[in-house]
SEDREN-750618 format. One line per 8 residues: their letters; for each residue x, y, z of C-alpha. Coordinates in steps of 0.2 Angstrom, whole numbers, plus 5000, padded with zeros to 4 digits. Layout:
BEGIN
A> X/Y/Z; ... $
END
This chain:
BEGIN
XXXXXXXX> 4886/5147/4725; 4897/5139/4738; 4878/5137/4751; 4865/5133/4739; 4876/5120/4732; 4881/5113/4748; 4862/5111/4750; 4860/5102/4736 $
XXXXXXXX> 4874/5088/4738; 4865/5087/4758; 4848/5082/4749; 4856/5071/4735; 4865/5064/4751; 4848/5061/4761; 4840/5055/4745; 4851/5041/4745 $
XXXXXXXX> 4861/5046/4731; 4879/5055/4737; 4891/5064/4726; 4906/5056/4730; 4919/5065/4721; 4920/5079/4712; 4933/5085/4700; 4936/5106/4695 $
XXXXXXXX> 4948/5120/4693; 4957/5126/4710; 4948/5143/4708; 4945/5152/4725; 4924/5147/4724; 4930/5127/4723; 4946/5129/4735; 4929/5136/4745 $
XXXXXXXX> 4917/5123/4742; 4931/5111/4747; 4931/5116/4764; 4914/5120/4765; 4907/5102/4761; 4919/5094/4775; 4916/5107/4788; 4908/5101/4802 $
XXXXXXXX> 4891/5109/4797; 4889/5099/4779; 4900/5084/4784; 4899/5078/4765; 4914/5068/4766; 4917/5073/4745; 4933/5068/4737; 4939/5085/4728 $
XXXXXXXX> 4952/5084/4714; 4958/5097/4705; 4964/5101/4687; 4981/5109/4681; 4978/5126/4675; 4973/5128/4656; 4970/5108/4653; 4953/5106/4650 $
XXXXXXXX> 4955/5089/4643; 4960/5084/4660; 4940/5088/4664; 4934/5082/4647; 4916/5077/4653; 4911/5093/4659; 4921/5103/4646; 4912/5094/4632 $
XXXXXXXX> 4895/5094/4642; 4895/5113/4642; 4901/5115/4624; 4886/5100/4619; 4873/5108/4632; 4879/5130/4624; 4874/5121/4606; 4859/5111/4610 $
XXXXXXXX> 4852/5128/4615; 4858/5136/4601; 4849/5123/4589; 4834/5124/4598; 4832/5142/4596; 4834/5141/4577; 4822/5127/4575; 4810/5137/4585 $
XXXXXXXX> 4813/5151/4572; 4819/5162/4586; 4826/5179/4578; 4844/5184/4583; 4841/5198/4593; 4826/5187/4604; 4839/5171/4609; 4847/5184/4621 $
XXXXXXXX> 4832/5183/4632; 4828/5165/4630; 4845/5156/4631; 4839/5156/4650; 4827/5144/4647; 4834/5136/4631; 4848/5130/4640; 4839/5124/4654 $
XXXXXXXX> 4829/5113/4646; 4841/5105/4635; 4850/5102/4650; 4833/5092/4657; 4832/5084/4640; 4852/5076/4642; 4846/5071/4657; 4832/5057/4646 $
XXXXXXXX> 4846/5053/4635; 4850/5032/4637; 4867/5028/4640; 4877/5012/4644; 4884/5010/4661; 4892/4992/4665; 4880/4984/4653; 4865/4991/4660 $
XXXXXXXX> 4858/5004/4644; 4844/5017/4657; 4844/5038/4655; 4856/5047/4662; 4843/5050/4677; 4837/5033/4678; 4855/5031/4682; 4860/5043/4693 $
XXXXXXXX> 4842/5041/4704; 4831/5026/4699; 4818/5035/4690; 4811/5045/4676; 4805/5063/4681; 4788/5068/4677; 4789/5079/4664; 4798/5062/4655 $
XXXXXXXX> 4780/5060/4653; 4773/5076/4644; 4787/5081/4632; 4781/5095/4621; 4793/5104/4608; 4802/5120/4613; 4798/5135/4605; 4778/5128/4605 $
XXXXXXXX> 4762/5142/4604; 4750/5139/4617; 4735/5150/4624; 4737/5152/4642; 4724/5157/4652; 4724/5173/4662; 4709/5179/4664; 4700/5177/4683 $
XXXXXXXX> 4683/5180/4691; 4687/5201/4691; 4694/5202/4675; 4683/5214/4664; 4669/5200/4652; 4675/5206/4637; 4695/5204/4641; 4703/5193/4630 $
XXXXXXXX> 4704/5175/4642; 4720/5170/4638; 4737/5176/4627; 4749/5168/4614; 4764/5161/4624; 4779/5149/4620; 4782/5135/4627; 4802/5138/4634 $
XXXXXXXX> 4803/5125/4648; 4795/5112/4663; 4791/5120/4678; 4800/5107/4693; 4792/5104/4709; 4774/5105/4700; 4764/5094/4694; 4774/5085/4679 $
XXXXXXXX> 4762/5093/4667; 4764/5112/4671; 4774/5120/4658; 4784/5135/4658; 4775/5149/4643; 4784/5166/4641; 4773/5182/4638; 4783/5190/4623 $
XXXXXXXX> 4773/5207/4628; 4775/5207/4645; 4792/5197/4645; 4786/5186/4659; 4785/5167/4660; 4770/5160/4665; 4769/5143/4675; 4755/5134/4670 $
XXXXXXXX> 4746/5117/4663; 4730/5129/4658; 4736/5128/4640; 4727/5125/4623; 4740/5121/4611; 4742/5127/4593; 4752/5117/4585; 4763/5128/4579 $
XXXXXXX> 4777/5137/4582; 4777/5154/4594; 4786/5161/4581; 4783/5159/4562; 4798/5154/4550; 4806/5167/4540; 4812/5164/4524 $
END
C-alpha cells in the first residue's frame, strides 16, 4: 500500500490540495510510509503522528469513520433486499459507494456549511449529478454487431456503484450470472429493485 499511496498524496499535492498531517498506529506499514513520503523520491513534507497502542479514541475520526462507513454498507445491502449469503460478494462495492456518498454529506467548517468534497477540493464530483439508488435493476446492453439476432440485447444488472474517471453518468451494474460488473451508462432502468423483497 506504501507506493500507490505515496502516489496518491503526490497528485492531491499537484492538485493543490496537500495532506499535511496524518495521524495512525505505528505499525510497520505506517513506520514505512513515514519514511517513504519524506524520501527524497516523494519529498511530501507530511507531518506523521502516531497513536498509543490499543487507544482508538486517540484517532476517533477515523475509528468512528470505519464503524459509520462497515454499517452504512450494511443497511444498504438490506434495503436492497440483498440475501445473507449474496452481501459477501457485494460488500466490495457497497462499501465503496457509501464511502463516495460520505463524501456529499454537508458539513460545517469555520462557518462555511459545503460537502465534505466541496471542502476538501472546491467541487462537487460528477456522479453528485446522477445519483441513482444502490441495489437498482437496470438492462444493460451487451449485445454488439456479431452477436447472434436473436440473442437476448441486454441482461438484468444491479446497480452497486459509479464508475470514476468516466463520464459522471457511467455506472457500475453487476452480472448476478456471470458475477462480473459491467461499466456502463447503456442502461434502461426498471425501477425496481435487483432483488425482490422477501417477506
Amino acid at each position: 500500500m506504501i507506493k500507490p499511496t505515496c502516489e496518491n498524496f503526490f497528485k492531491w499535492k499537484e492538485a493543490g490540495i496537500p495532506v499535511k498531517e496524518i495521524r495512525c498506529d505505528n505499525a510497520g506499514e505506517n513506520t514505512k510510509l513515514e519514511d517513504r513520503c519524506g524520501s527524497a523520491e516523494w519529498k511530501l513534507n507530511i507531518k506523521f503522528g502516531y497513536t498509543a497502542r490499543d487507544t482508538p479514541q486517540q484517532n476517533s475520526y477515523a475509528e468512528v469513520a470505519i464503524t459509520t462507513m462497515l454499517l452504512r454498507s450494511k443497511a444498504m445491502m438490506i434495503a436492497a433486499n440483498v440475501v445473507f449469503v449474496m452481501r459477501y460478494k457485494l460488500f466490495r462495492e457497497a462499501i465503496t459507494t457509501a464511502t463516495l456518498l460520505d463524501a456529499l454529506i454537508p458539513i460545517e467548517i469555520d462557518g462555511v456549511t459545503k460537502t465534505r468534497v466541496e471542502h476538501w477540493c472546491g467541487e462537487l464530483p460528477g456522479y453528485a449529478h446522477h445519483l441513482r439508488t444502490w441495489g437498482e435493476a437496470g438492462v444493460v446492453k451487451l449485445k454488439t454487431k456479431t452477436s447472434v439476432k436473436l440473442d437476448n440485447n441486454g441482461i438484468t444488472c444491479m446497480m452497486v456503484g459509479y464508475a470514476l474517471n468516466h463520464r459522471p453518468d457511467v455506472y457500475r451494474m453487476w452480472d448476478e450470472n456471470t458475477n462480473r460488473v459491467h461499466t456502463t451508462r447503456d442502461i434502461i432502468w426498471l425501477k425496481k429493485m435487483f432483488f425482490a423483497q422477501t417477506t
